[in-house]
C-alpha positions in Angstrom: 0.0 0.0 0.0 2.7 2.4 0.2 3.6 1.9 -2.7 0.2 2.6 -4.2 0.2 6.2 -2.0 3.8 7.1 -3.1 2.7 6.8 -6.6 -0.8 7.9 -6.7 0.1 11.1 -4.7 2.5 12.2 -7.8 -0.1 15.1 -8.5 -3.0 13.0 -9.9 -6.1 14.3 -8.4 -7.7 11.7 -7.8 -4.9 10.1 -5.3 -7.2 10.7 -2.2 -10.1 8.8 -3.7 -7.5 6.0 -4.5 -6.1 6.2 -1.2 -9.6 5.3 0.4 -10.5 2.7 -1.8 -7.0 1.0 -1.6 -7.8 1.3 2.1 -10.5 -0.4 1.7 -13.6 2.1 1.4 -15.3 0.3 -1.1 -17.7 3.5 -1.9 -14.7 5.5 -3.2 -14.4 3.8 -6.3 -18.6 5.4 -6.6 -16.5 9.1 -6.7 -13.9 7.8 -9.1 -17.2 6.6 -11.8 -19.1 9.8 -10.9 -15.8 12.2 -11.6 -15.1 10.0 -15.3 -18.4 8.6 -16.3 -19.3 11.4 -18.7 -15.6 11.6 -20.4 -15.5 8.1 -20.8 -18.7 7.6 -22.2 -18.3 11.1 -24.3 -14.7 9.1 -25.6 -16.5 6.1 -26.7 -19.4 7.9 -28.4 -16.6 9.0 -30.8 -15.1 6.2 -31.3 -17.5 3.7 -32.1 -20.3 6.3 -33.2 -23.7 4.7 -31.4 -25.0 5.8 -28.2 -26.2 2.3 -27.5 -22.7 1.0 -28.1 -21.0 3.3 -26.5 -23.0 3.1 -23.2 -22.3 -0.6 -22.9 -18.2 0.1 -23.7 -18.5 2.3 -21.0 -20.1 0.2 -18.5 -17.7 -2.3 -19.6 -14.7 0.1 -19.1 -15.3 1.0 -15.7 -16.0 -2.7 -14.3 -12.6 -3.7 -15.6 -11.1 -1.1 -13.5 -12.9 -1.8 -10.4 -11.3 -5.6 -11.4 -7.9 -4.2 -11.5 -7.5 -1.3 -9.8 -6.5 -3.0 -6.8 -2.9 -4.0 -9.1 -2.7 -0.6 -10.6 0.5 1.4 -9.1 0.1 4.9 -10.4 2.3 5.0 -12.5 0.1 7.1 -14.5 -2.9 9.8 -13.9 -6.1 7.2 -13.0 -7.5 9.0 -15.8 -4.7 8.2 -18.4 -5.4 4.7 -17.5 -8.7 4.5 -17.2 -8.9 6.3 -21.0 -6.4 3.3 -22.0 -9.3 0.8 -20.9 -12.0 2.8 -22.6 -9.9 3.2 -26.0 -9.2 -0.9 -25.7 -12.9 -1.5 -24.9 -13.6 0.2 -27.9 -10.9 -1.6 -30.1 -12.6 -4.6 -28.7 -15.9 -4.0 -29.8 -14.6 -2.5 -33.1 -13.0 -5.6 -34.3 -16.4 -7.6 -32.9 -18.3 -5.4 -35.7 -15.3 -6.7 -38.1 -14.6 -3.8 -39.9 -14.8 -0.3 -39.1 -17.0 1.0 -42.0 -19.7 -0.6 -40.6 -19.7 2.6 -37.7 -21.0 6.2 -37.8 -18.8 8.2 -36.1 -20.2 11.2 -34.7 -19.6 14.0 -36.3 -17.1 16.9 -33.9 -20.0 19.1 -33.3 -22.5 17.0 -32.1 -23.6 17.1 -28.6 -23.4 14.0 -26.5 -25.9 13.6 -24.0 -24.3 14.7 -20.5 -21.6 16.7 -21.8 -21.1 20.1 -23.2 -23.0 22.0 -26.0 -21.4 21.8 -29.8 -17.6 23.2 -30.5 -18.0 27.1 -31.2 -16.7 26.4 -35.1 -19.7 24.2 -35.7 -20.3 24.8 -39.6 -24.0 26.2 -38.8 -24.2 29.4 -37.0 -27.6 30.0 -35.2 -29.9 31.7 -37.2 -28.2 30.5 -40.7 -30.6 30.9 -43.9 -32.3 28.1 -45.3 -29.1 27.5 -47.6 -26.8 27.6 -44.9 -28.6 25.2 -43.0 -28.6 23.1 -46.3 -24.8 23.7 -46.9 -23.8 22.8 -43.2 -26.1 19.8 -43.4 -23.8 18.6 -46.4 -20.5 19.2 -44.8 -21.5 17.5 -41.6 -22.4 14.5 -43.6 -19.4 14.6 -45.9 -17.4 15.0 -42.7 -19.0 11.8 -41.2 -18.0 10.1 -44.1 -14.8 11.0 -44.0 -13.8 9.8 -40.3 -15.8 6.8 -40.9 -13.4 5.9 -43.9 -10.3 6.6 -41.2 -8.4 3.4 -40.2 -9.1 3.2 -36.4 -5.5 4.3 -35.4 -5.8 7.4 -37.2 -9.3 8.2 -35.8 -8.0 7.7 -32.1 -5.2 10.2 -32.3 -7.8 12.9 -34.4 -10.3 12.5 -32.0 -8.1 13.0 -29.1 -6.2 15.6 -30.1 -9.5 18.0 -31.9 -12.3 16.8 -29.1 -10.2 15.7 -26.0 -7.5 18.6 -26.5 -4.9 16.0 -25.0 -1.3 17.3 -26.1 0.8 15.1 -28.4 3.0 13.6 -25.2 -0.5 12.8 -23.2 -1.7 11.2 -26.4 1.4 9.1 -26.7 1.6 8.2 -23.3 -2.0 7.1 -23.3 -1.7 4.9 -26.4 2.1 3.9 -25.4 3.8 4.9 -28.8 6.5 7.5 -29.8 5.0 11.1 -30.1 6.7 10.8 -33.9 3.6 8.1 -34.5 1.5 10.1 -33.0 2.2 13.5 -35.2 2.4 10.9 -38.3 -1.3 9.4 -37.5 -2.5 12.8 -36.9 -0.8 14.1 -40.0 -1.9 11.2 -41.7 -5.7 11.6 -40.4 -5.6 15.0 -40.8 -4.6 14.8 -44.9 -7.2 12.1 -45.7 -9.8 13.8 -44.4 -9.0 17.3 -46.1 -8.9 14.5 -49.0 -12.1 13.2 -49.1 -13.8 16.3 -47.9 -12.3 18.5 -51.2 -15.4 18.2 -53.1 -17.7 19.3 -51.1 -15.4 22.1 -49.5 -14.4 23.3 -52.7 -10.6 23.1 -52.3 -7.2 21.1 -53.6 -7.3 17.2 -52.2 -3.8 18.0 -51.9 
């Protein structure tokens, strides 16, 4: 156990929670799904692009850390781990479905129940004209398209560097590769979208 408290007190904010429930208050772990619930579930939304789905990876996410949090060390933020559980839960269920095409990833600007409203650059201001509404309709959905053609590496590191706002580090820590594959994903991602969006948007696939 002191090990667990050396580690866990190495500024991760939730090291008092963890302290209680390796000392065996039970309930703490309660605080630890209340404080991460709605980023987790948020996360998997993205990923997997159902609500339905995405509920269940979350459910799923948080009862394998209530399985092994008793073994984890903090050698990480809880939340880096617990986001590494979530990200494999959805890998999991991704390769379930067989192929990734078969999701509908939620588009950047749509709001998830139980978080916050649509990013401020969302393609349709309030009060657009009928045209607008039209236009931003079509962008949306060739935007969809787009990150549901993404190979599921690629759409990781987007989505967690556009919606999360995790640096490159923190996204290369949580996935455990170099921060070079990390900018070369997120390059990657980042050119194939711009790609297949081109018609629609009017500009150079290049």
């Amino acid at each position: 156990m002191a090990e667990h408290k050396q580690a866990a007190t190495n500024r991760d904010p939730d090291h008092e929670v963890l302290e209680a429930f390796w000392a065996g208050d039970s309930g703490a772990f309660d605080s630890l799904v209340e404080r991460h619930q709605g980023r987790v579930f948020r996360l998997a939304c993205r990923l997997l692009g159902d609500r339905d789905s995405a509920l269940d990876a979350a459910q799923e996410t948080f009862v394998k850390a209530w399985k092994a949090l008793p073994r984890f060390k903090g050698d990480a933020r809880f939340s880096t781990w617990l986001t590494r559980i979530a990200i494999n839960q959805c890998r999991n269920e991704l390769r379930k479905r067989g192929t990734v095409k078969h999701t509908r990833p939620l588009s950047l600007d749509d709001v998830v129940p139980g978080t916050d409203s649509p990013r401020a650059d969302s393609v349709e201001a309030s009060g657009a004209s009928a045209w607008e509404t039209v236009r931003g309709e079509e962008v949306r959905t060739a935007f969809t398209a787009a990150m549901e053609a993404l190979e599921p590496e690629s759409r990781e590191v987007l989505i967690l560097t556009e919606v999360e706002a995790l640096s490159y580090e923190g996204i290369a820590e949580l996935l455990d590769v170099p921060v070079g594959t990390v900018r070369s994903r997120l390059h990657r991602a980042r050119a194939d979208v711009r790609r297949r969006m081109a018609a629609v948007l009017g500009t150079s696939p290049s």
